[in-house]
Structures are given as C-alpha cells and as structure tokens.
C-alpha angles and dihedrals in degrees: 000000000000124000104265114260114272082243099058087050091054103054097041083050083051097049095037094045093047089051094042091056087052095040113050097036092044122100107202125089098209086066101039082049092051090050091056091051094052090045097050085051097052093048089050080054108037127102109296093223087053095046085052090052100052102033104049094227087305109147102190097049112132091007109084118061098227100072083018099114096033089055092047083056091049096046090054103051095039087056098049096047075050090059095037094066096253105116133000108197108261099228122174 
C-alpha cells in the first residue's frame, strides 16, 4: 500500500472541513442529516488508502450517526496535521 498522494488529501481536508463548519454550527436536523449522508457517500468513494488511514480499519467511520459529528472533527484534523508536515501515515 503507497501514501496517498498530497492532492487526494487535499481535497478529502476541503470537503471534510467545509461539512464539518455547516455541520457542527446548523440547527436543523434535516441538514445535519443531509451532511451525514454526503459524507457517508464520499467515504464509500474516496480513495481506499486514505479511507484506511483515517479510519483505522474501521469500516463504519463516518457512516453511523451516533459517533457521526465526533468523527467529522477527527477527519479533519487528522487530515490537516497530514498536510502540515506532522505525520505522514506510516503505512507498510
């Protein structure tokens, strides 16, 4: 498995970041509801090495509603601190 490529993890920070503003300062359910939804399509999309990397193996993450906006927070920061420099996933 290779390090997914810097521009694969810019455009999955872009899209989780932008979802993450709505989502965590919106009061209505029928949005929130329709971010989870997107999100849930793009993971199901997105490249499969990047998906490993920030799930943990996890194959539900960013899928179920309970753990939904906890998990946003965490994708975007784990993407960020990817693009800073800070870690590269260490992938064998």
């Amino acid at each position: 498995m290779s390090v997914p490529d810097r521009h694969i993890i810019e455009q999955a920070y872009a899209f989780f970041h932008q979802k993450e503003r709505v989502y965590s300062h919106s009061q209505s359910e029928a949005e929130k509801d329709h971010i989870e939804d997107s999100v849930a399509a793009y993971a199901n999309s997105m490249s499969d090495e990047l998906y490993r990397v920030l799930s943990g193996g996890d194959d539900a993450y960013l899928k179920e509603h309970i753990c939904f906006g906890e998990q946003l927070k965490e994708a975007v920061a784990k993407t960020e601190r990817m693009l800073s420099g800070y870690i590269y996933p260490q992938i064998h």
